[in-house]
C-alpha positions, 0 to 999 in steps of 0.5 A, a space after each residue: 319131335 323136331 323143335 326149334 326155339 328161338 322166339 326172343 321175350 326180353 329186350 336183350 334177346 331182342 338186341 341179339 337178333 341177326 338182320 343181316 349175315 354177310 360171306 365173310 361170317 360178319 352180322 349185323 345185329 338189331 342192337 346195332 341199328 336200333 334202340 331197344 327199350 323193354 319198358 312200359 308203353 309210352 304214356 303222359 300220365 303221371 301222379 304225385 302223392 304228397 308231393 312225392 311220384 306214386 302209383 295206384 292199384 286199385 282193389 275191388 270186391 267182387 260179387 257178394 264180397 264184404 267191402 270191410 272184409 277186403 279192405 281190412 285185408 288190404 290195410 293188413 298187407 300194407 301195414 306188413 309190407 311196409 316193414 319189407 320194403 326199401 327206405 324211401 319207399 311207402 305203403 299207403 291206403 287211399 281213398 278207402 271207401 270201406 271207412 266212409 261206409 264203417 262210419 256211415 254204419 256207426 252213425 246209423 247205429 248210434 241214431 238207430 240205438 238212440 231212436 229205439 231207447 226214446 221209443 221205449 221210454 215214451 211206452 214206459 211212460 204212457 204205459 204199464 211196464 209190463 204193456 210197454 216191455 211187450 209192445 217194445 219187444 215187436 221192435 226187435 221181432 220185426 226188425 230180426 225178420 227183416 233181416 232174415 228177408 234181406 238176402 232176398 229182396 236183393 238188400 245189403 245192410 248199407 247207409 240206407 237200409 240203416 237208415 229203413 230201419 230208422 224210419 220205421 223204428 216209431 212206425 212198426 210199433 203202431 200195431 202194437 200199441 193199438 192191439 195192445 192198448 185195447 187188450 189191456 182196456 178190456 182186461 180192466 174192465 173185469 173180462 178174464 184174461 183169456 177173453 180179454 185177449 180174445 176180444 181186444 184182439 178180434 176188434 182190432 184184427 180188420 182195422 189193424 190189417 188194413 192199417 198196415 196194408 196202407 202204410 206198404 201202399 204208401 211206401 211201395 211209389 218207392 220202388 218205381 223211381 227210375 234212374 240213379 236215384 231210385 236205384 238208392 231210394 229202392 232200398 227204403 221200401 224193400 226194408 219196410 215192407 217186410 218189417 211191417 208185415 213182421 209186426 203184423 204178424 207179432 202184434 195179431 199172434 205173438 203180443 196176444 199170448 204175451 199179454 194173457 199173463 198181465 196183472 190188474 193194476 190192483 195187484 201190482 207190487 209197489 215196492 223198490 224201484 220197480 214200484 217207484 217207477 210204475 208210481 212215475 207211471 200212473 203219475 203221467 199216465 194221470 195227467 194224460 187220464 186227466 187232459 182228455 177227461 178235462 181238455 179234449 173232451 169239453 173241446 172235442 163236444 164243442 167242435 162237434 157241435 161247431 163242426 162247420 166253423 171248426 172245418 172252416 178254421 181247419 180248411 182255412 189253415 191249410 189253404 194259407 200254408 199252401 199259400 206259403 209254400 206256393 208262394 216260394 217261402 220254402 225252397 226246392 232243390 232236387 237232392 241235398 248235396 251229400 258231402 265228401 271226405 275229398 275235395 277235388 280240383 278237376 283241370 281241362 287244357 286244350 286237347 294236344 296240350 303237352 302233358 308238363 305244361 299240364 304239370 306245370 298248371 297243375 302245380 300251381 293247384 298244389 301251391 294253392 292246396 298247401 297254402 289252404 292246408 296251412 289256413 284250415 291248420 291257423 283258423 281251427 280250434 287247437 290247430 295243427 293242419 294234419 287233422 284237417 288234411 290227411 293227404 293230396 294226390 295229384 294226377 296229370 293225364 287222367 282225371 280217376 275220380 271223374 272216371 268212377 262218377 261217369 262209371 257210376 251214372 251209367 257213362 262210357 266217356 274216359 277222362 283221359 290225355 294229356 291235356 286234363 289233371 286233377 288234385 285230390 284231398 283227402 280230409 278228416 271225416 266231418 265228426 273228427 275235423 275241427 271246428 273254426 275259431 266262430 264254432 262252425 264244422 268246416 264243411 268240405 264245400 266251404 273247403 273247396 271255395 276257398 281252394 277255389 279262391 286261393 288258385 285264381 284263373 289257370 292261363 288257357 284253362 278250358 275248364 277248372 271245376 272243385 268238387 266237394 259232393 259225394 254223389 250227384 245226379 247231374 250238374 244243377 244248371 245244364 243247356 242243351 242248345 241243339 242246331 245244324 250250324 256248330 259255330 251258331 251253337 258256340 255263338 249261343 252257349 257263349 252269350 248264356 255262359 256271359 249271361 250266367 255269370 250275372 247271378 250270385 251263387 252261379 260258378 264253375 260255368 262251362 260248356 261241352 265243346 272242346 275242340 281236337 288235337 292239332 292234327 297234321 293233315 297229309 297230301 301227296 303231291 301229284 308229281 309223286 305218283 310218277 314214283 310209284 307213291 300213293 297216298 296210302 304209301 305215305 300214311 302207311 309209312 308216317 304212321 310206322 314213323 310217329 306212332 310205329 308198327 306193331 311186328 310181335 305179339 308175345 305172352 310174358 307171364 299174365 300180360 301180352 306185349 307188343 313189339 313196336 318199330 319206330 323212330 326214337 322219342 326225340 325224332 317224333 317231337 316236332 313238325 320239321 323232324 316229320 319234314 325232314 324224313 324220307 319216304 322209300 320208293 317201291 324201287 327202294 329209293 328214298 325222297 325227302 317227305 317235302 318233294 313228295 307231300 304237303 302238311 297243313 296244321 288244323 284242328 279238329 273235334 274232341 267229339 262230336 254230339 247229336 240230338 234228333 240228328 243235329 249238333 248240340 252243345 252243353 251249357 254246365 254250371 254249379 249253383 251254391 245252395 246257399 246263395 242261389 237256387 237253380 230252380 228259380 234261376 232256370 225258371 227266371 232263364 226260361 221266362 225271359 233270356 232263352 226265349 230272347 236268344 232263340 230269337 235271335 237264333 231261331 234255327 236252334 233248340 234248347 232243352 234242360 238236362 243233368 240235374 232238371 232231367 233227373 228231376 222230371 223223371 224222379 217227380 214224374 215217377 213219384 206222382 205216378 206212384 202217388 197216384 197209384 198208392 192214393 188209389 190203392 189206399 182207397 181201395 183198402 179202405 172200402 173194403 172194411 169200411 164197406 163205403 165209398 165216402 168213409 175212405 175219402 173222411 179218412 184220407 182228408 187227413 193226408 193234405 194236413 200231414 203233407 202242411 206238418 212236413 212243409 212246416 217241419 221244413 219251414 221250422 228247421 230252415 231245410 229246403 225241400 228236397 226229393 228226399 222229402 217228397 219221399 218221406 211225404 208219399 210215404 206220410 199218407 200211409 201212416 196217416 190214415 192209420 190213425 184215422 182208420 182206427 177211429 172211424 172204425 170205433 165209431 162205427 163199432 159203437 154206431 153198430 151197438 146202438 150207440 147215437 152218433 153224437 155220443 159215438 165220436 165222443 166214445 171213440 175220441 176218448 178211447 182212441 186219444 191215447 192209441 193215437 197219441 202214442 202212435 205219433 210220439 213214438 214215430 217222433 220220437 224215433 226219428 228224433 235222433 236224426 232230426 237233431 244230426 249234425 253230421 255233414 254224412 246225414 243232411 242228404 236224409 234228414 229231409 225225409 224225416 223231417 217231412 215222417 216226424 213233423 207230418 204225424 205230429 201235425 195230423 195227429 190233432 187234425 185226427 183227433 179233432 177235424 176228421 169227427 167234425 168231417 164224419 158229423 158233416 158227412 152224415 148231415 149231408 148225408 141225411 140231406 141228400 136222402 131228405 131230397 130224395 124221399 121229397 122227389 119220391 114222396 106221393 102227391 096227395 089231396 089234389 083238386 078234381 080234374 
């Protein structure tokens, strides 16, 4: 084997490299004629992490990886590297996503745990002990089965999935009420256990499956959301689903056999606590006994007789709820801001401005930062700034977290150069943050207007923006103009960029044009061509110059290094030092750059956008919920002023993008699925009805759950939202539930021979308190959530806001307006056929012809 080995991997063995060996024995080195640099590739990022220079590494999981597992890996390796390292040097966690999901996982949990001990106690109250501990126990089978199936269905347990089962937690013990309420009913009227079970079992198999099957119909136009948002929202019906079918099975096989080993009341044992509490019990469950024998009962015979005035209260009720709504009293935004526990400040400078007058501004951000640390630390209650602000980070060259956001909303732009900065702080979570002298959370948007106010206006700024939201599916308020002529579409975003300034609440307006870098541009001059110059010369050799020529590749260790040649950093600075250069002639002569070329300074685009083959711009701006509402501002845009500026420029388009396009694509899929589920949910409901009026009767109920979600907003003081449009998709199916189960009653009982009259009657005393409890349970389940305060929970709470209050309200629309319904039908029933046996009816005792 015949080897040499002389490849140099270091900047010394580079510096030793002969150029030149002259007769006499002397060399002339490349240490000699240049300056050899083994460091890092020339950038103009930069960072500062509580004011002093810092650098990131960044550590993500990896396929199934537990995000709390590595980051409690990661704080364990910084906490003993901490130890080892030099004084002046420091370890610390940043950005730590797995604390925003621990905490978001506690808060489920506790709301979870909270929303199952009221479910269980409102059964204990209503029922038999021995009944409530049974139906209660579904709770825990259905949820384990969930969980089983999770792997599956794709689903992780996340604040969402945790949030699924928060929803369904009232909802999935709907069966077993139902189930076993009509057990323990035929058990006290005497009938053995076995055929007790038995009975109360087959009566309620049909309705009780078909119940589920719509409730999985309603929830299902979930999982056809497109985009960024139903990629989140997804995650509810995966969870519900199969938690529902669980209970299914618990409720129709396992509750049964529970129940075959229950007493009769006779034989209860009163004695201690236990006989103390069933004593509470069959109080309470008394006064309910009580109410429906002397309230609803009297009530419901004079509804029923009634029926047309009561259905015209009821109809009257809706129409003006709707008119309400309608009429702009409750508010529409498209996704609830979910708050961060970072507020961020992100700067854009002119494309080629240096990275230290990008510093300099940026410092500036910092100065305000500071003082606002010292604000939030004199204004809270028992002060001390650090329990607001944990840390700051500062970066120059790149803007990281709008990298991750871009990343995320499936982008490929990278916020990097020179030119763009960003501050970052890092604040105590929203339930360890203090409260301010008045009482009130300080909210990170609060934080961020005020950061916002104390920096003013940064001198030749192209953009300054503050974030303080988590996740965002695009900017609230974002103009697409689109047109041949580029200076015709900046004429336009500047007039409507004036005009949004007009309205309170309206900020961080900008457009999307930015203009390029100040560029060289480089022409030989003819003269030069005698010399045997061209034009791809003189770039060729300007380029090794400024930018320099790759002449090595070489592997060290992982990483694979470029050996450049160009001039030194303080020769490639300034315009006169690339005149002053010399261009080599193919004879090896040198002329200076000025006899052979002429420079003109320009400036061309940052990029350049299309839509349908013409140039667009974008006009972005952010809209303060509590001030504004950017769907009445688009709307009141598109009414007057657009219309105007496209007269003015008629040769240009506009279009709504960012937030209004995920908002169209979310509601245009939600209504599909709607309609899908609304359908499905009629058919389910022909199949044991066996008619195709009797699902219509049960579906009228679907309109008043939707007016209890509006008025559940309206109470509350939320705006609707698309979580809300969510939870009311998913409304329809749990009420029919209730409805399906009378109905079916009355049908029964008509099939026994019973009249129709004294058949609703039956079916509303038997069912009050399957319902009743069907729909407190679902409240009460939900309740926890309603009363959050957390700043982590708002973007969830409009769905179930729309669950709890919808139920609640359908619930008396159930009890009173749907027999009064099934009354009307049958007489427009028997009227239709009065017509047809008159039309069909022979003609008799005619005169002679």
């Amino acid at each position: 084997l015949l080897r040499t080995k002389s490849q140099a991997y270091v900047g010394e063995e580079f510096r030793q490299l002969t150029l030149l060996s002259r007769p006499d024995g002397t060399r002339v080195l490349l240490g000699d004629v240049a300056r050899v640099v083994d460091g890092f590739a020339e950038t103009d990022q930069s960072a500062r992490f509580d004011g002093q220079p810092a650098i990131l590494v960044q550590v993500f999981r990896v396929g199934r990886q537990s995000a709390l597992e590595i980051a409690a890996t990661v704080r364990d390796y910084v906490r003993q590297k901490q130890i080892q390292l030099p004084e002046g040097l420091t370890l610390t966690t940043w950005r730590d996503e797995s604390r925003i999901l621990r905490s978001r996982l506690d808060l489920m949990i506790k709301n979870g745990l909270a929303g199952l001990a009221l479910v269980v106690l409102t059964l204990t109250l209503f029922l038999r002990v021995g009944l409530a501990f049974w139906v209660s126990l579904g709770i825990p089978i259905s949820f384990l089965g969930c969980l089983m199936a999770l792997p599956y269905l794709d689903v992780s347990i996340n604040l969402i999935s945790l949030f699924a089962f928060i929803v369904v937690l009232g909802i999935v013990v709907d069966d077993a009420i139902v189930v076993g309420e009509n057990i323990f009913s035929q058990y006290e009227q005497g009938k053995p256990k076995l055929r007790a079970v038995t009975d109360g079992t087959q009566e309620m198999m049909i309705p009780v499956f078909f119940a589920v099957a719509t409730t999985v119909a309603a929830f299902s136009p979930l999982l056809m959301i497109e985009g960024p948002i139903g990629k989140i929202m997804r995650v509810i019906p995966l969870v519900v689903l199969p938690t529902l079918v669980f209970s299914l099975v618990e409720s129709l096989l396992i509750l049964p056999h529970h129940l075959s080993h229950l007493r009769r009341s006779g034989t209860l044992r009163k004695r201690g606590l236990s006989g103390l509490w069933n004593r509470v019990q069959e109080f309470i469950s008394g006064l309910l006994k009580r109410f429906i024998r002397r309230v609803y009962e009297p009530f419901l015979g004079w509804a029923v007789e009634w029926r047309y005035l009561t259905a015209a209260v009821g109809v009257s009720a809706l129409v003006l709820v709707v008119g309400v709504i309608l009429g702009g009293r409750i508010k529409f935004n498209f996704f609830p801001p979910v708050e961060a526990d970072n507020v961020m400040a992100f700067l854009t400078m002119p494309q080629g401005t240096p990275a230290d007058v990008t510093a300099r501004a940026m410092e500036k951000v910092e100065r305000a930062a500071a003082v606002l640390q010292e604000e939030m630390g004199s204004s809270s209650q028992g002060g001390g700034s650090a329990s607001v602000f944990r840390h700051v980070l500062t970066s120059v060259g790149e803007q990281p977290t709008r990298v991750s956001r871009n990343r995320f909303r499936g982008g490929v732009t990278r916020f990097s150069g020179a030119h763009l900065g960003e501050a970052n702080i890092e604040l105590a979570p929203s339930e360890e943050r203090p409260r301010a002298q008045d009482g009130k959370l300080l909210s990170s948007t609060e934080i961020a207007n005020r950061w916002r106010e104390l920096t003013g206006t940064i001198p030749d700024a192209v953009e300054l923006a503050f974030s303080a939201s988590l996740f965002a599916a695009g900017d609230p308020i974002d103009v697409q103009f689109s047109g041949p002529d580029i200076g015709r579409l900046q004429q336009a975003a500047d007039k409507l960029k004036r005009h949004l300034r007009q309205f309170t609440g309206v900020y961080d307006i900008a457009d999307s044009f930015r203009a390029g870098k100040q560029e060289i541009k480089l022409k030989i001059h003819p003269a030069a061509e005698s010399l045997g110059l061209t034009q791809a010369d003189l770039a060729r050799q300007v380029r090794q110059a400024f930018y320099g020529e790759e002449v090595q590749r070489i592997q060290r260790g992982r990483d694979e290094v470029k050996i450049m040649v160009r001039y030194p950093s303080d020769r490639r600075r300034s315009l006169g030092q690339m005149e002053g250069m010399r261009i080599r002639t193919p004879d090896g002569g040198e002329v200076p750059f000025s006899v052979v070329a002429d420079s003109e300074l320009s400036r061309g685009f940052a990029s350049i956008r299309r839509v349908e083959r013409n140039r667009s711009i974008s006009v972005t701006a952010k809209v303060d919920t509590q001030k504004a509402n950017s769907n009445e501002i688009l709307a009141e845009l598109e009414r007057g002023y657009l219309p105007s500026l496209l007269r003015e420029y008629p040769d240009l388009n506009y279009s709504l993008e960012g937030e209004q396009e995920q908002q169209k694509e979310t509601i245009d899929g939600l209504m599909q699925g709607f309609g899908i589920a609304l359908a499905a949910i009629f058919a389910l409901l022909a199949i044991p009805l066996r008619s195709y009026f009797q699902p219509l009767l049960i579906m009228s109920a679907i309109p008043f759950g939707l007016v209890g979600a509006f008025l559940g907003h309206r109470i509350l003081g939320i705006d609707l939202s698309i979580p809300s449009m969510f939870g009311i998709v998913a409304l329809a199916g749990v009420v029919v539930n209730d409805s399906l189960i009378l109905v079916d009653y009355v049908n029964r009982q008509r099939r026994s021979g019973v009249p129709l009259r004294e058949s609703i009657l039956k079916a509303g005393s038997a069912r009050f308190r399957p319902i009743f409890l069907t729909s407190v349970t679902t409240f009460a389940g939900l309740t926890p959530m309603l009363m959050e305060t957390s700043m982590q929970a708002q973007s969830l709470i409009p769905m179930a806001v729309s669950l709890a209050f919808g139920v609640v309200f359908s619930s008396p629309v159930i009890l009173i307006l749907v027999p009064c319904a099934y009354m009307i039908l049958e007489d427009l029933g028997r009227a239709v056929r009065w017509l047809l046996g008159r039309r069909r009816a022979p003609v008799r005792n005619l005169p002679p012809r």
